[in-house]
FIKOLVEX-994313 format. One record per atom (N, C-alpha, C, O): residue in three letters; atom name; x, y, z. Coordinates in steps of 0.05 Angstrom, whole numbers, plus 5000, padded with zeros to 4 digits. Layout:
<recs>
rec code:ALA site:CA east:X north:Y up:Z
...
</recs>
This chain:
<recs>
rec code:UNK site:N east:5016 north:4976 up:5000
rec code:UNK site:CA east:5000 north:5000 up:5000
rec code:UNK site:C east:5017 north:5025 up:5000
rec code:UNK site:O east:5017 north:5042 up:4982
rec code:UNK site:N east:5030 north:5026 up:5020
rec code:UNK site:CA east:5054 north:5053 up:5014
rec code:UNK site:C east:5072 north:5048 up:4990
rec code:UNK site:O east:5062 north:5063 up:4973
rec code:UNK site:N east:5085 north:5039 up:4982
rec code:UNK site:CA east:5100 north:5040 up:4959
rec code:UNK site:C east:5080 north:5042 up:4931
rec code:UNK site:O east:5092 north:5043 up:4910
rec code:UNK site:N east:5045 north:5042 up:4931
rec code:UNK site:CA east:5037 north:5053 up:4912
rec code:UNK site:C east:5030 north:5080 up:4916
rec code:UNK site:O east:5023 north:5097 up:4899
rec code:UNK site:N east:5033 north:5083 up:4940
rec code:UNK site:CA east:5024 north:5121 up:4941
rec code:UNK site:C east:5045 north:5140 up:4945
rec code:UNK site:O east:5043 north:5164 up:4948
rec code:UNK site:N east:5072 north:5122 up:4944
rec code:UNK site:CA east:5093 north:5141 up:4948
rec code:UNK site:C east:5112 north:5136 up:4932
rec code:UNK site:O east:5125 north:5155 up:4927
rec code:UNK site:N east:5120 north:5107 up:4918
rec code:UNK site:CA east:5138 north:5088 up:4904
rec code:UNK site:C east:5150 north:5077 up:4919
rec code:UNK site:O east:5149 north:5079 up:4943
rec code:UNK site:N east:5172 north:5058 up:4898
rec code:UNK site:CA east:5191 north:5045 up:4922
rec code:UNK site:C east:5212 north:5056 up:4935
rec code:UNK site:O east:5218 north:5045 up:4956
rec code:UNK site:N east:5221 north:5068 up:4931
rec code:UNK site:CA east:5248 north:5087 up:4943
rec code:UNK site:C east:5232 north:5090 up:4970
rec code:UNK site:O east:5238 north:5073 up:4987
rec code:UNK site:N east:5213 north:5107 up:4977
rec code:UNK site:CA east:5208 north:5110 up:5002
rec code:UNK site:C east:5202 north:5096 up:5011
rec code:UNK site:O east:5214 north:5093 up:5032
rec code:UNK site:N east:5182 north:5077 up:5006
rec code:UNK site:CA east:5174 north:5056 up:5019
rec code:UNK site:C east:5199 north:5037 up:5027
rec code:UNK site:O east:5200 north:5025 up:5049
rec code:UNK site:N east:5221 north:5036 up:5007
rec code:UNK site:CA east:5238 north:5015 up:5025
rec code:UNK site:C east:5259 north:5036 up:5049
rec code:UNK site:O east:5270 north:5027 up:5069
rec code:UNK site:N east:5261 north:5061 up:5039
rec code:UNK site:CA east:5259 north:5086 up:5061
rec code:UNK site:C east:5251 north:5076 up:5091
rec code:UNK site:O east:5269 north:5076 up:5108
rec code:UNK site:N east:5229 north:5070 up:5096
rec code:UNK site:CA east:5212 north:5069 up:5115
rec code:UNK site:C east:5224 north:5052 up:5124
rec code:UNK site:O east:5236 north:5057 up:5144
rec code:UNK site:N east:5226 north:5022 up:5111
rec code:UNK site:CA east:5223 north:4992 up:5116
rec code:UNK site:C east:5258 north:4991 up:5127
rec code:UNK site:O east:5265 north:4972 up:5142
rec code:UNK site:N east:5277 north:5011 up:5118
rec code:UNK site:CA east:5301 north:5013 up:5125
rec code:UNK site:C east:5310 north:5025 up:5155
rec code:UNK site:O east:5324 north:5018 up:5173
rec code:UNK site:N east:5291 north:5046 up:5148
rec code:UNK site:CA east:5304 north:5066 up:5183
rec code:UNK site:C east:5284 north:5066 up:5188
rec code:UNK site:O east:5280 north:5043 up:5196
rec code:UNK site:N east:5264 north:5078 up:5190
rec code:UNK site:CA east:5235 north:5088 up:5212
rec code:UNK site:C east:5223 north:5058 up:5211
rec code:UNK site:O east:5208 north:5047 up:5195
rec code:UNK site:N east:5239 north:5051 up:5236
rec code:UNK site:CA east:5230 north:5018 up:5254
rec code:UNK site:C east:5215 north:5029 up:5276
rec code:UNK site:O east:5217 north:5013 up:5294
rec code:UNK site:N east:5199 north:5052 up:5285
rec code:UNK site:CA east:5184 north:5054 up:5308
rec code:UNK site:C east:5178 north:5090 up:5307
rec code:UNK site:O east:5193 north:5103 up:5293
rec code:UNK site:N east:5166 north:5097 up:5316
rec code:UNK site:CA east:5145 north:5113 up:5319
rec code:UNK site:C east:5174 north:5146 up:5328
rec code:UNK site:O east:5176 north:5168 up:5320
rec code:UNK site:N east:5190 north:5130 up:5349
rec code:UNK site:CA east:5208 north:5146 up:5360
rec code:UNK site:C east:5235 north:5152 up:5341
rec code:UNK site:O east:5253 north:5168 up:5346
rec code:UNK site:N east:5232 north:5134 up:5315
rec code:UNK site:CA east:5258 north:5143 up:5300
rec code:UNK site:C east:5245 north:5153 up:5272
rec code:UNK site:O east:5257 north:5155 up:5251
rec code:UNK site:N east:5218 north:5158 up:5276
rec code:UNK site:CA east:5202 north:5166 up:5256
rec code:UNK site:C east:5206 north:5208 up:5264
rec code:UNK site:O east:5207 north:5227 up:5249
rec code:UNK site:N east:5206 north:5207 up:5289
rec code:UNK site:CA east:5203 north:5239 up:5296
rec code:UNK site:C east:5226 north:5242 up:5307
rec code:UNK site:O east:5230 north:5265 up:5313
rec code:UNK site:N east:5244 north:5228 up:5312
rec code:UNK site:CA east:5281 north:5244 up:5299
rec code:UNK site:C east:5285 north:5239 up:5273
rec code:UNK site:O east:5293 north:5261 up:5263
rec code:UNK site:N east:5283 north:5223 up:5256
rec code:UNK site:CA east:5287 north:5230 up:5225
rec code:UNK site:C east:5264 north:5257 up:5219
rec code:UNK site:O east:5274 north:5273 up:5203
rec code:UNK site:N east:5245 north:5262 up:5227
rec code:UNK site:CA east:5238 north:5290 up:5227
rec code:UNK site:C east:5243 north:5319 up:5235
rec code:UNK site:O east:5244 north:5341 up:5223
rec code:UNK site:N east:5246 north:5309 up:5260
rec code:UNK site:CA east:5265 north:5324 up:5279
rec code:UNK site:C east:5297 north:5342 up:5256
rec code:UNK site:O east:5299 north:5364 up:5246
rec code:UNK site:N east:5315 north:5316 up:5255
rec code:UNK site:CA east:5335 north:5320 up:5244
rec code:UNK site:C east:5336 north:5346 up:5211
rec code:UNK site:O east:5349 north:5364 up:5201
rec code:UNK site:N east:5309 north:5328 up:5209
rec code:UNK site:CA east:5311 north:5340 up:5178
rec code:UNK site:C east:5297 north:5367 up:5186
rec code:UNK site:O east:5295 north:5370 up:5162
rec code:UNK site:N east:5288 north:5382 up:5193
rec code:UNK site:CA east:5273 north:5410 up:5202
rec code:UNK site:C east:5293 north:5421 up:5215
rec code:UNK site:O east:5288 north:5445 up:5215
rec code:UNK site:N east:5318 north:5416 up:5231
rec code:UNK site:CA east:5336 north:5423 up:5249
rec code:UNK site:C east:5363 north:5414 up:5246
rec code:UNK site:O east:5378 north:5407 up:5265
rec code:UNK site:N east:5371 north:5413 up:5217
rec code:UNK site:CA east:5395 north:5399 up:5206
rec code:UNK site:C east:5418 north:5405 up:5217
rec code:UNK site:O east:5436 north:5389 up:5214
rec code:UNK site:N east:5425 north:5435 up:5235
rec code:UNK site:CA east:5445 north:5439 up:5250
rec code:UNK site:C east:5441 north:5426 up:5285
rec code:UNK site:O east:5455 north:5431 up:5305
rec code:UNK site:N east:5424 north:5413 up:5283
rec code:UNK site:CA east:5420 north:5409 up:5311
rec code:UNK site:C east:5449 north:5387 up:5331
rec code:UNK site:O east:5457 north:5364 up:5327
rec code:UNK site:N east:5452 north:5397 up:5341
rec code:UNK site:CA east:5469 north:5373 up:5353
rec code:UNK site:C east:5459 north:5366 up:5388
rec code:UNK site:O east:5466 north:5384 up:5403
rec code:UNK site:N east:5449 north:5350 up:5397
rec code:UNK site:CA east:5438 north:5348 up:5415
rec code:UNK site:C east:5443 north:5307 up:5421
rec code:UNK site:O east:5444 north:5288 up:5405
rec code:UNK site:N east:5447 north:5310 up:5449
rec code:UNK site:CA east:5459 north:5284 up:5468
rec code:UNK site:C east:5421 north:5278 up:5465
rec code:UNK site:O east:5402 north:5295 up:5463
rec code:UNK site:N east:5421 north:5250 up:5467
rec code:UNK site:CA east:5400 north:5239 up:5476
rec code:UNK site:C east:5370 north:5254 up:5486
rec code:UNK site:O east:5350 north:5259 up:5473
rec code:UNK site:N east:5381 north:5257 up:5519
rec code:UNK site:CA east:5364 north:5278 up:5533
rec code:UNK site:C east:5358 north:5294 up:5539
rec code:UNK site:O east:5343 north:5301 up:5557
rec code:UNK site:N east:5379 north:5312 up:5510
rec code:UNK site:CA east:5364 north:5335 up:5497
rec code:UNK site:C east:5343 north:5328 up:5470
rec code:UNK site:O east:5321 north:5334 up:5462
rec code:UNK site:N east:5358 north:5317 up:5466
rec code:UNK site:CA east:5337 north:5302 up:5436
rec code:UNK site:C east:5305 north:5293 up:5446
rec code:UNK site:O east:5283 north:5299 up:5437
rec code:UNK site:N east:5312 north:5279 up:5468
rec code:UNK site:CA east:5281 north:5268 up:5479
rec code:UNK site:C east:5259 north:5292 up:5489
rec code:UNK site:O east:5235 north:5294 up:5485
rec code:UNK site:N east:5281 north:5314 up:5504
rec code:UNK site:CA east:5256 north:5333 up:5514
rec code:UNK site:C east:5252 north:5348 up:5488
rec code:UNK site:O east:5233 north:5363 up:5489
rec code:UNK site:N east:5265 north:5346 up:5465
rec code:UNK site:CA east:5258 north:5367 up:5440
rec code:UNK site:C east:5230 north:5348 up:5434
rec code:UNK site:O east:5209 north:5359 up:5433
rec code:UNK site:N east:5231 north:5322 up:5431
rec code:UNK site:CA east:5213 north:5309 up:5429
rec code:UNK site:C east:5188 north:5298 up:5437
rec code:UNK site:O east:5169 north:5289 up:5423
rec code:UNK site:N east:5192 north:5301 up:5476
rec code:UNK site:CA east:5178 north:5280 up:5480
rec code:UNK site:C east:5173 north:5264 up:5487
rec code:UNK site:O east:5152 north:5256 up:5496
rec code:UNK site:N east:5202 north:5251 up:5481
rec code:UNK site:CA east:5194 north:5225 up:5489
rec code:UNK site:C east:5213 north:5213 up:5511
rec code:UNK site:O east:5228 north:5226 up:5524
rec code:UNK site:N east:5209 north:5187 up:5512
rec code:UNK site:CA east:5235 north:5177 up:5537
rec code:UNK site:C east:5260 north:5171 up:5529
rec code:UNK site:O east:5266 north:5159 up:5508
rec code:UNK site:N east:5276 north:5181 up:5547
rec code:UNK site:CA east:5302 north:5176 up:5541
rec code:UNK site:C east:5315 north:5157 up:5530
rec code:UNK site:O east:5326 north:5156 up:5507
rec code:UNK site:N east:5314 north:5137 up:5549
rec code:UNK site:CA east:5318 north:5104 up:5532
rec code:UNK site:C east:5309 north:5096 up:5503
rec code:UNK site:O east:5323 north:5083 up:5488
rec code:UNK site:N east:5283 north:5107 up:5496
rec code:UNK site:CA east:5280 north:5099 up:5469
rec code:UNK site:C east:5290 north:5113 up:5447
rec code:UNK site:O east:5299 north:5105 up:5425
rec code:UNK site:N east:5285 north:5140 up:5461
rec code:UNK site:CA east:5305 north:5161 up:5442
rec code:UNK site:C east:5340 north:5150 up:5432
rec code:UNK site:O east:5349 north:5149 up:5409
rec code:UNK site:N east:5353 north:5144 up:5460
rec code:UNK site:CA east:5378 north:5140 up:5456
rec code:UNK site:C east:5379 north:5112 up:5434
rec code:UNK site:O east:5390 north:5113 up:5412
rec code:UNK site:N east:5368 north:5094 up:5442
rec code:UNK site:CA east:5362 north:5064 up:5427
rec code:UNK site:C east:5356 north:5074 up:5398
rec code:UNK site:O east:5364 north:5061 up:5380
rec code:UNK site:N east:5346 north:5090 up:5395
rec code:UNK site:CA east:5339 north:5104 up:5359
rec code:UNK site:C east:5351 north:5104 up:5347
rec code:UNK site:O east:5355 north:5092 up:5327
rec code:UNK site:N east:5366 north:5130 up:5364
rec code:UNK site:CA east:5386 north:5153 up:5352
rec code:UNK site:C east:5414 north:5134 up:5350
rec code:UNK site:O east:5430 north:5138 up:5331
rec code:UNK site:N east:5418 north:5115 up:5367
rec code:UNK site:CA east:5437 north:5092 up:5358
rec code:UNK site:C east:5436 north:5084 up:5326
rec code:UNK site:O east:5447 north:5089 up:5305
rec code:UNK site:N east:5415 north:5070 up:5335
rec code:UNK site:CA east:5399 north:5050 up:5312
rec code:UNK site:C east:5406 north:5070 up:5290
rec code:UNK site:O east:5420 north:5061 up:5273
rec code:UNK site:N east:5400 north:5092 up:5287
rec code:UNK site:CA east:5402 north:5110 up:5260
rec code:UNK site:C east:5432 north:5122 up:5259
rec code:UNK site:O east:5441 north:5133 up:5239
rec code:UNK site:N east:5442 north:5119 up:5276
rec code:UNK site:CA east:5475 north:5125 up:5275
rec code:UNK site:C east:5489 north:5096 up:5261
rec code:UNK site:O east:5506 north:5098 up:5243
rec code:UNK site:N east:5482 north:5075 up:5269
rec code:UNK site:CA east:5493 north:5057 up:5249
rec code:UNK site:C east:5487 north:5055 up:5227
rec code:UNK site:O east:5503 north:5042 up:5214
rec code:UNK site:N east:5462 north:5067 up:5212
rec code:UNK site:CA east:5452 north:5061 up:5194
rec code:UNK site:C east:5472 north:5089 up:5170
rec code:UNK site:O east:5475 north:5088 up:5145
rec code:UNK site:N east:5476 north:5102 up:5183
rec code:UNK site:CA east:5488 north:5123 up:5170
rec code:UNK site:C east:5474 north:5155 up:5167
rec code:UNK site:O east:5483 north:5174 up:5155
rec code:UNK site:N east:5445 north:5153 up:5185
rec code:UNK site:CA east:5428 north:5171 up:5176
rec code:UNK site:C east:5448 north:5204 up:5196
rec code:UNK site:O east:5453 north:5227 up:5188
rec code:UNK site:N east:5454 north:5189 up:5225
rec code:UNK site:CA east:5457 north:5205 up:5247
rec code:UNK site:C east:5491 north:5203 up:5250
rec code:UNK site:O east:5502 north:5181 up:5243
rec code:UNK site:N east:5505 north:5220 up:5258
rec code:UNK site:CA east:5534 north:5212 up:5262
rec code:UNK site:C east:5542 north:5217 up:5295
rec code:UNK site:O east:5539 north:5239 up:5307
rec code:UNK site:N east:5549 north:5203 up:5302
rec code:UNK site:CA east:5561 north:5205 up:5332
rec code:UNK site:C east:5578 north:5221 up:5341
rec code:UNK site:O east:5596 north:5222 up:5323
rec code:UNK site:N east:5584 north:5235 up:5358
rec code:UNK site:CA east:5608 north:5258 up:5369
rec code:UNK site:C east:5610 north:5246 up:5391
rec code:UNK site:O east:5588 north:5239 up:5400
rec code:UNK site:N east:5636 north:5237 up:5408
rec code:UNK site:CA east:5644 north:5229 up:5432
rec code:UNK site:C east:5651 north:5257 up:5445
rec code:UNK site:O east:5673 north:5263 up:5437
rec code:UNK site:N east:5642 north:5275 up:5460
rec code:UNK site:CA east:5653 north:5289 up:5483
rec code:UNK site:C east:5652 north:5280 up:5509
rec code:UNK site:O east:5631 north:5276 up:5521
rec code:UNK site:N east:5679 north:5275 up:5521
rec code:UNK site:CA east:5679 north:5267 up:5540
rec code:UNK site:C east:5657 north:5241 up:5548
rec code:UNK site:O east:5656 north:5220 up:5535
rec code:UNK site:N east:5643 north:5246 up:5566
rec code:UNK site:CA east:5630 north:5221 up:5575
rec code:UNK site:C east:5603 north:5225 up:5550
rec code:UNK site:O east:5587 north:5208 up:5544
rec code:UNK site:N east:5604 north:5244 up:5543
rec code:UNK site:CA east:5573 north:5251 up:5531
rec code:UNK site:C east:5579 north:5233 up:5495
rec code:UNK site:O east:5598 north:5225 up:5482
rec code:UNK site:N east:5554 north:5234 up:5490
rec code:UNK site:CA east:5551 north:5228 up:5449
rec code:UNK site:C east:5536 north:5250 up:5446
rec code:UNK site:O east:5517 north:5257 up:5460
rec code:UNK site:N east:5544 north:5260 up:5427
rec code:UNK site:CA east:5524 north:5276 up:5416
rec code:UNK site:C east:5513 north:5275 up:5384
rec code:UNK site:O east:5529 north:5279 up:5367
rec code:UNK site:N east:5492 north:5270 up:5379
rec code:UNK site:CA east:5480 north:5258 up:5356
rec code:UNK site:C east:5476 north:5290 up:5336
rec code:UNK site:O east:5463 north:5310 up:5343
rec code:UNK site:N east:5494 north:5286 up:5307
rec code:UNK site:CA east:5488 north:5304 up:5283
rec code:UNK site:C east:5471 north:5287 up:5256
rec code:UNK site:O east:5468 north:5264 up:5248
rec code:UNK site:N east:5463 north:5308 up:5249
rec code:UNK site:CA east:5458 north:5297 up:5227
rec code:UNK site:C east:5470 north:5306 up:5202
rec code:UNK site:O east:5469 north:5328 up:5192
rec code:UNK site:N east:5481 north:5282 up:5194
rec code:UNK site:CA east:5508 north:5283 up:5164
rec code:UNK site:C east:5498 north:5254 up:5150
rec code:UNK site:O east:5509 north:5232 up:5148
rec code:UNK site:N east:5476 north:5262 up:5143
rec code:UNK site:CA east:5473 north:5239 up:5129
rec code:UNK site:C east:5487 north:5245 up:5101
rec code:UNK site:O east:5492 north:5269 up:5100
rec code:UNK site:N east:5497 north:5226 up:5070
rec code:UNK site:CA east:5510 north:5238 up:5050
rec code:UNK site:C east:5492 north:5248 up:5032
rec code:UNK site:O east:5472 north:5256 up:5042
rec code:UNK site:N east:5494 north:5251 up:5013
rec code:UNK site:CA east:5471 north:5262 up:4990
rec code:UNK site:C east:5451 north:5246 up:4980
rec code:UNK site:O east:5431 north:5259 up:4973
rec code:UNK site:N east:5450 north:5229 up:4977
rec code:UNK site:CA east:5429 north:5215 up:4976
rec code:UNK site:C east:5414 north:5198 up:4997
rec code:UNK site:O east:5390 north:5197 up:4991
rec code:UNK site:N east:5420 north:5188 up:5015
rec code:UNK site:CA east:5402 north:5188 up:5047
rec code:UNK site:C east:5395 north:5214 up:5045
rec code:UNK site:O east:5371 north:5217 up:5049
rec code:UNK site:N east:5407 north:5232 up:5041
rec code:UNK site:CA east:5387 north:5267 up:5065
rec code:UNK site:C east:5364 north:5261 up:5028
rec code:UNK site:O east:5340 north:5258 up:5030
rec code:UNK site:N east:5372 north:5261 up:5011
rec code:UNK site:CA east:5356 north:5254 up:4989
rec code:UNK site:C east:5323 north:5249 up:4994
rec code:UNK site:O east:5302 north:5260 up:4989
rec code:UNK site:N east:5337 north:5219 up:5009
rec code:UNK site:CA east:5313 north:5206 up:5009
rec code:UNK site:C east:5295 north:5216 up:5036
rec code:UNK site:O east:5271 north:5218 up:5038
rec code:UNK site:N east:5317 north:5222 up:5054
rec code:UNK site:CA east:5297 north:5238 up:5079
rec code:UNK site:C east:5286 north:5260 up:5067
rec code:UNK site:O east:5273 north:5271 up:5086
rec code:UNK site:N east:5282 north:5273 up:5049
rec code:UNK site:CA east:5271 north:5300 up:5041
rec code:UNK site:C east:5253 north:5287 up:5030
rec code:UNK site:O east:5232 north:5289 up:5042
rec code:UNK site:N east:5252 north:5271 up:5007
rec code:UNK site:CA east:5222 north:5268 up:5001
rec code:UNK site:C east:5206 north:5246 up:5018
rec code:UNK site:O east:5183 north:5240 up:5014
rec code:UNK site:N east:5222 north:5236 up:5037
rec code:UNK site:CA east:5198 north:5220 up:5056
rec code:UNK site:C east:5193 north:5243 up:5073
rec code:UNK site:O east:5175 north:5234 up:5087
rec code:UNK site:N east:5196 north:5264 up:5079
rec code:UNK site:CA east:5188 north:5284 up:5103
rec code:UNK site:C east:5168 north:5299 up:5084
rec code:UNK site:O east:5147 north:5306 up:5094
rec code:UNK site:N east:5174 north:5305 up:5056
rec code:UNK site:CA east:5148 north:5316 up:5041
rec code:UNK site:C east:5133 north:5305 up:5037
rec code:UNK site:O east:5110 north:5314 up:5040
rec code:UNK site:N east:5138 north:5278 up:5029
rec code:UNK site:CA east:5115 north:5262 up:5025
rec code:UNK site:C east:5099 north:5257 up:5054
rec code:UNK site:O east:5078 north:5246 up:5047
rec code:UNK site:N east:5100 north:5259 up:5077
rec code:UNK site:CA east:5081 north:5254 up:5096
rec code:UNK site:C east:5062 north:5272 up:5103
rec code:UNK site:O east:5047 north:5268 up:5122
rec code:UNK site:N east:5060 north:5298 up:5083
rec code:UNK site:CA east:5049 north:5334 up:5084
rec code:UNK site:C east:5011 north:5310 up:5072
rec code:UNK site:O east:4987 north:5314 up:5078
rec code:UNK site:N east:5024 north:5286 up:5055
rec code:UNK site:CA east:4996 north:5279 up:5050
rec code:UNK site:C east:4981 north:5257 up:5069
rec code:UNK site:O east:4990 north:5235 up:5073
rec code:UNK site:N east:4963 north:5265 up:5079
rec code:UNK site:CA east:4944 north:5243 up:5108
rec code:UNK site:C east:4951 north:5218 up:5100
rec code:UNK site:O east:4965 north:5204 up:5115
rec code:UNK site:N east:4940 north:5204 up:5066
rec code:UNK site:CA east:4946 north:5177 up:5070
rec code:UNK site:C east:4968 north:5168 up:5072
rec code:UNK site:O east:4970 north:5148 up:5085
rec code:UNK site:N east:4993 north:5182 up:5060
rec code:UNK site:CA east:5020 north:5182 up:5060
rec code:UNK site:C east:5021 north:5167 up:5092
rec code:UNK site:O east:5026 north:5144 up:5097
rec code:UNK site:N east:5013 north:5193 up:5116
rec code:UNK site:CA east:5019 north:5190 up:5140
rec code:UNK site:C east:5011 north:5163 up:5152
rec code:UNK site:O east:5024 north:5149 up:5167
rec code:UNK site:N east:4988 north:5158 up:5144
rec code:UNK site:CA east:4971 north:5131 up:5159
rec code:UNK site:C east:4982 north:5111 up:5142
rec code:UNK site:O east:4973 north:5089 up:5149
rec code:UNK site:N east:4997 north:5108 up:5122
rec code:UNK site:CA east:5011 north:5090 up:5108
rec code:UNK site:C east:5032 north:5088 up:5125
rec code:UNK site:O east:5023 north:5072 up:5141
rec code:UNK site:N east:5047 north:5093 up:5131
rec code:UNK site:CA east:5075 north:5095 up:5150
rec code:UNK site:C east:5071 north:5090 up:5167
rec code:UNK site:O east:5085 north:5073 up:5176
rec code:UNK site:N east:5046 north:5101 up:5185
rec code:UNK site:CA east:5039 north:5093 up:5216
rec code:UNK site:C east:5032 north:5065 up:5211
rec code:UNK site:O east:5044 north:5051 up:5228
rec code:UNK site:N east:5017 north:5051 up:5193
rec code:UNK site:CA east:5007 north:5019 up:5189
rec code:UNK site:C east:5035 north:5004 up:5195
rec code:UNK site:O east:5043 north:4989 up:5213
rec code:UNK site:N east:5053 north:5017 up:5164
rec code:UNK site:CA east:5073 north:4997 up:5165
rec code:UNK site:C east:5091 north:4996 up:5196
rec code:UNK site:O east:5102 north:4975 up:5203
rec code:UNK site:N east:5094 north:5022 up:5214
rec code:UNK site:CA east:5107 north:5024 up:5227
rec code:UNK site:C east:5099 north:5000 up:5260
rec code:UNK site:O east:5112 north:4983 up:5272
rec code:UNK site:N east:5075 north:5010 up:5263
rec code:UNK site:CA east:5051 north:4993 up:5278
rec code:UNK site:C east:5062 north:4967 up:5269
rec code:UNK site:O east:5076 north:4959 up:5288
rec code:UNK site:N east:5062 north:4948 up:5247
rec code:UNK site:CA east:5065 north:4925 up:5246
rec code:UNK site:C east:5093 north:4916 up:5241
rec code:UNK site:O east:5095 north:4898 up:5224
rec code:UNK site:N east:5122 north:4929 up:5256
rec code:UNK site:CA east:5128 north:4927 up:5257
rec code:UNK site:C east:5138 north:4920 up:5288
rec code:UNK site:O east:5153 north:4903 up:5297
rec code:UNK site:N east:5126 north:4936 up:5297
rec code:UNK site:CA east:5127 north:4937 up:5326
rec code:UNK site:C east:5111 north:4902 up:5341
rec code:UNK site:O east:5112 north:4892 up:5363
rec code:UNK site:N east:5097 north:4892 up:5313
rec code:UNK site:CA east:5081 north:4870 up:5333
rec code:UNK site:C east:5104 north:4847 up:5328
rec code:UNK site:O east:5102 north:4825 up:5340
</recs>
């Protein structure tokens, strides 16, 4: 269903990084706030959400290549440097969600991933 209302690039987009609800609104996050550099439990109160899941994300998307890691001292601090084509594909999955079914397409696939 999403890959006919959006194609495949995004759809396998989705099926790649946004594994849960909390790495769906830092890949948003990120992309609206591209200079942002923020540790975890800053990231979570920009968000919202809990710490733990935030940090478990923002991991998850640091290996993936979306987020890049900074070691200060005891701290990480999470950027976003994704290369030209990841920030690519994050731009048109962040436009493409401006459409409702777009959104409830993503929330389905995301939901059944979680089960």
């Amino acid at each position: 269903m999403l890959a006919g209302l959006v194609g495949d690039d995004i759809g396998r987009f989705v099926d790649e990084y946004v594994d849960s609800l909390v790495s769906w609104a830092i890949i948003v996050f990120y992309h609206e706030n591209p200079g942002a550099r923020d540790r975890a439990e800053e990231l979570a109160l920009h968000l919202g959400r809990r710490i733990d899941d935030v940090a478990k994300a923002a991991e998850r998307l640091s290996e993936k290549g979306l987020l890049s890691r900074l070691a200060q001292e005891r701290d990480i601090i999470y950027l976003y440097q994704p290369d030209k084509e990841l920030q690519s594909k994050v731009t048109r999955f962040v436009q493409s969600l401006d459409e409702r079914e777009v959104r409830l397409a993503v929330l389905s696939r995301v939901l059944e991933k979680a089960v």
